[in-house]
N, C-alpha and C positions, 0 to 999 in steps of 0.2 A: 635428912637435910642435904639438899644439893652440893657441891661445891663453890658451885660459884655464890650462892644464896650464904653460905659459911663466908667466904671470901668480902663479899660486899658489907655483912654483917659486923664484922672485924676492922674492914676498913673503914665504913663510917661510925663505929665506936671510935675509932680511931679522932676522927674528924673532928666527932663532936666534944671528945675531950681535950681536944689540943684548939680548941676554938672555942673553948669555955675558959683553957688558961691563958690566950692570946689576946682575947676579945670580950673581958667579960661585960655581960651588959652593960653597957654606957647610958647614962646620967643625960638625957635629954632636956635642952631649959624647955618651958615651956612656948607652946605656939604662939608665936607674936602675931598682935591684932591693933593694925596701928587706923588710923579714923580713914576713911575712904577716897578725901583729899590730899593727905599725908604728902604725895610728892608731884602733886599737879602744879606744870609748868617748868616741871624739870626734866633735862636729857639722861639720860644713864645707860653707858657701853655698858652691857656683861660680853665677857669673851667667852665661846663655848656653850653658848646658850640655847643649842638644839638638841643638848641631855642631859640626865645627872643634875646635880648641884647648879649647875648654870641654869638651865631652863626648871626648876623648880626659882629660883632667884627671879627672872623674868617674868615667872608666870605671877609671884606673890605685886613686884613693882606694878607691874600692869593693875593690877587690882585697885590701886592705892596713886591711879592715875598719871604713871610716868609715861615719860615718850621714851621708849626701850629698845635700842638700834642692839640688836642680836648678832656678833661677828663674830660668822661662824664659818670653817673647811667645808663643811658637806652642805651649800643649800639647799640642796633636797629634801635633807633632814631637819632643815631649820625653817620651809617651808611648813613639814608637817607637825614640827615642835611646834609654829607661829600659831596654826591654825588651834591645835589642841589647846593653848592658854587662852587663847581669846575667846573660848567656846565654856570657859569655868572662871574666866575673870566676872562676866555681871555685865549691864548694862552699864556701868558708869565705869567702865576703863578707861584706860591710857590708849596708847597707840604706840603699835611693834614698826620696827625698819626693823628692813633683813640687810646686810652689808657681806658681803667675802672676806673672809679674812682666812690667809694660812699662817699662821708662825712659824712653819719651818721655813718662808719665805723672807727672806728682808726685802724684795721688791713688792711680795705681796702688802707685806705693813707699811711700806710706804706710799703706795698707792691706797691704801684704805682709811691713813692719816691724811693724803692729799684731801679726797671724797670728804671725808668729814669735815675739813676746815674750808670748804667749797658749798657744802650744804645744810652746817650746821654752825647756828651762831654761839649756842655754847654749850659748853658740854659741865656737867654738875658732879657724876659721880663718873668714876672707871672702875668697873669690877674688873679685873684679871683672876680669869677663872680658870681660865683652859689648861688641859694640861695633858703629858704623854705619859702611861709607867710602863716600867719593867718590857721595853719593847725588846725584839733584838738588836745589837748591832746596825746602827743605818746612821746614816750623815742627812742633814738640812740639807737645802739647795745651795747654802752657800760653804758646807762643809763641816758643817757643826754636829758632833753626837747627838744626835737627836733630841733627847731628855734635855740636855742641857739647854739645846738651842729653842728649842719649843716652850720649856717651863721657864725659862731664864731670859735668853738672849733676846727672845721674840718679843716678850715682855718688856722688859727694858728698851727696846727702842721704839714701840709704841706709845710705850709709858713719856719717854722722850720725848716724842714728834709731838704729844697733844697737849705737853706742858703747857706752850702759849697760852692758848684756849681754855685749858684748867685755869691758869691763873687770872685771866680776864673773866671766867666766871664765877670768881669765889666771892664768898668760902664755896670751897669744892673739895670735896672727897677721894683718894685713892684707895683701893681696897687688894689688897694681894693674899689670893689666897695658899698657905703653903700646905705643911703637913708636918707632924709628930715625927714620921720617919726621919726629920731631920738631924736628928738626936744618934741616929748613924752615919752622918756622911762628914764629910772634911772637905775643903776648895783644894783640890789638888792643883795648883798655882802652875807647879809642872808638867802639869797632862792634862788640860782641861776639855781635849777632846776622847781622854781615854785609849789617843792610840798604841799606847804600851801595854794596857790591861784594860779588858772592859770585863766592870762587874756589874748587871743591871738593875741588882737593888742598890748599890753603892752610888751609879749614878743618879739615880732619883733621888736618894738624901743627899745625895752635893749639888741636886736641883733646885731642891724644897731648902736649903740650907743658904744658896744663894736668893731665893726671896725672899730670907729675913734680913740677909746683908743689905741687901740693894732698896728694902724698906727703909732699913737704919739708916743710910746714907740720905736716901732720900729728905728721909725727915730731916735732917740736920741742914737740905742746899736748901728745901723750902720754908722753914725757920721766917715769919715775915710778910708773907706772900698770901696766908689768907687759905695755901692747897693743906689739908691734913694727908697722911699716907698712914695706913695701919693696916699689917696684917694678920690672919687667923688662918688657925687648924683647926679643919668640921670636925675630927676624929672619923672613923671607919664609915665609910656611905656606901649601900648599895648603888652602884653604878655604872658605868660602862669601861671606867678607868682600869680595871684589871682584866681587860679581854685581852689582855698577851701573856698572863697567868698560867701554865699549865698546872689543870688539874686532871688526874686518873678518873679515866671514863664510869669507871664503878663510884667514883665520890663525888662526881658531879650534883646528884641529885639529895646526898644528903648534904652538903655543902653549901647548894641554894639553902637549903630547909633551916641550916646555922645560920646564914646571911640572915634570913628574915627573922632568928629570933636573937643575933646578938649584933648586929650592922644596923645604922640610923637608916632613917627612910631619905631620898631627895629632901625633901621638905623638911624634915629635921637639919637631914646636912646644912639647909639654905639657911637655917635661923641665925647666923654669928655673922653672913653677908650681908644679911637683913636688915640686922642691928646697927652695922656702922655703916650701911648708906640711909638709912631712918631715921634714928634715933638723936633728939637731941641732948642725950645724957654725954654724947660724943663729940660734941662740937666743941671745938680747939683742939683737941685730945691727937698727937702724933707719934709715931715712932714707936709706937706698943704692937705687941699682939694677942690676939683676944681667941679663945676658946667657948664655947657654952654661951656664948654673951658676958663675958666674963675677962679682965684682965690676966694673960696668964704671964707666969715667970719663966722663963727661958735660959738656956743653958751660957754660959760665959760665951762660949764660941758664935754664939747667935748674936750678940750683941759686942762682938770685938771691932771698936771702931777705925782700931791700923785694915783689918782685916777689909772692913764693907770697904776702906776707901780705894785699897788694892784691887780689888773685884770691881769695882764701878769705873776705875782706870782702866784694867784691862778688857772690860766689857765694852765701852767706849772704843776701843783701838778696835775689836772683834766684829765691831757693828759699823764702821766707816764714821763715827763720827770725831773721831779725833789721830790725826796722825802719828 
């Protein structure tokens, strides 16, 4: 036996046991199959819908007859994502708009909120999908850690800008998607760009950690108003989210091989986004987040309400809308 055949051999035993105790298969709900007109005549943002969990989410709405504006960084990719769902949705779809949208931009989100209350009389559901991990080191255009500014701030002030039009169209739906990682991160109150220390798994759960904040809050300003807000963790999805992951060139290929037998599929991941812009088991239902289709429990810190209101304060000052 070669060396390096020894070497690869070890390394992906290696892989595949520490990816059996990290990841062990997950509990998929099953595929939702909701009637064909389910959301005909309704509008629905998903953000990030040209891969992954977003454009699996797009592709199922289309199906079930929404009008699905895809706001996405790369339209080229959101071209070729557009084409592929509409080619497996059926004859009796909905209809895709492609829109630009960057979140590391706050000029891009506000031009993309202008567009939409210029072209679109109402909007039903918002899926905030998008999202950045584990990149290096980089700042937004306006200065922001990237994770943060991307998974969070981008978020938030689009979520903002489309309030009006959410609440003129309700009942209306918010949908934020975070992550399980969050269960490691903290609002570093005092660093919130990380310029003292950058750790880039740490940032990501103070990403994911501020969309259940900024959920919380939410639900609490729109109390009334007719908008629900709720967000979920898919759990593990193969997707494009980890391409700043490095992995050893030797584990690469058993490492996909683990992805595919202990990682949900797109389409799996899509079913908990699914559920709460579809389903009327959800209607009233705020300020929760949901897993599997499923109501889940959450950790104290997730749900500290001095905390969300300190973070919705200070994220507000970060985004220019309050001096």
């Amino acid at each position: 036996m070669s060396v390096a055949v020894l070497i690869t051999a070890v390394v992906g035993g290696g892989v595949l046991l520490l990816m059996r105790r990290l990841f062990p298969r997950q509990k998929v709900a099953k595929l939702l199959r909701y009637p064909v007109d389910t959301m005909r005549g309704k509008t629905v943002i998903v953000t990030g819908a040209n891969s992954g969990i977003g454009k699996a989410v797009a592709g199922e709405l289309l199906k079930v007859q929404a009008r699905v504006i895809m706001a996405c960084r790369d339209l080229r990719g959101a071209e070729e994502a557009a084409q592929e769902i509409k080619k497996q949705a059926g004859p009796e779809q909905g209809e895709v708009v492609i829109k630009h949208l960057d979140l590391a931009s706050l000029r891009s989100v506000r031009k993309f909120c202008d567009e939409i209350k210029d072209e679109e009389s109402k909007i039903d559901v918002l899926i905030n999908n998008a999202g950045i991990y584990h990149c290096p080191y980089t700042k937004t255009e306006d200065g922001f850690e990237m994770q943060f500014g991307v998974n969070h701030l981008g978020h938030f002030l689009l979520t903002h800008l489309l309030l009006d039009i959410l609440k003129t169209s309700a009942p209306s739906r918010i949908i934020v998607v975070s992550s399980k990682l969050y269960k490691y991160g903290q609002i570093n109150f005092d660093d919130l760009n990380s310029e003292n220390n950058y750790d880039k798994a740490f940032c990501y759960s103070q990403s994911k950690l501020a969309n259940l904040l900024f959920t919380l809050e939410l639900a609490r300003q729109l109390e009334g108003t007719g908008v629900t807000v709720n967000a979920l963790t898919p759990g593990i999805v193969r997707t494009r989210l980890g391409r700043h992951v490095q992995i050893p060139l030797l584990a690469k290929p058993l490492f996909h091989l683990a992805s595919l037998a202990f990682f949900k599929s797109p389409l799996e991941g899509a079913q908990t986004p699914l559920y709460l812009a579809c389903s009327t088991e959800v209607e009233g239902v705020s300020g929760k987040c949901f897993a599997n289709c499923k109501e889940e429990e959450l950790m104290s810190k997730a749900t500290d309400g001095q905390a969300a209101k300190k973070l919705w304060d200070i994220s507000m000052r970060m985004v220019g809308l309050a001096d």
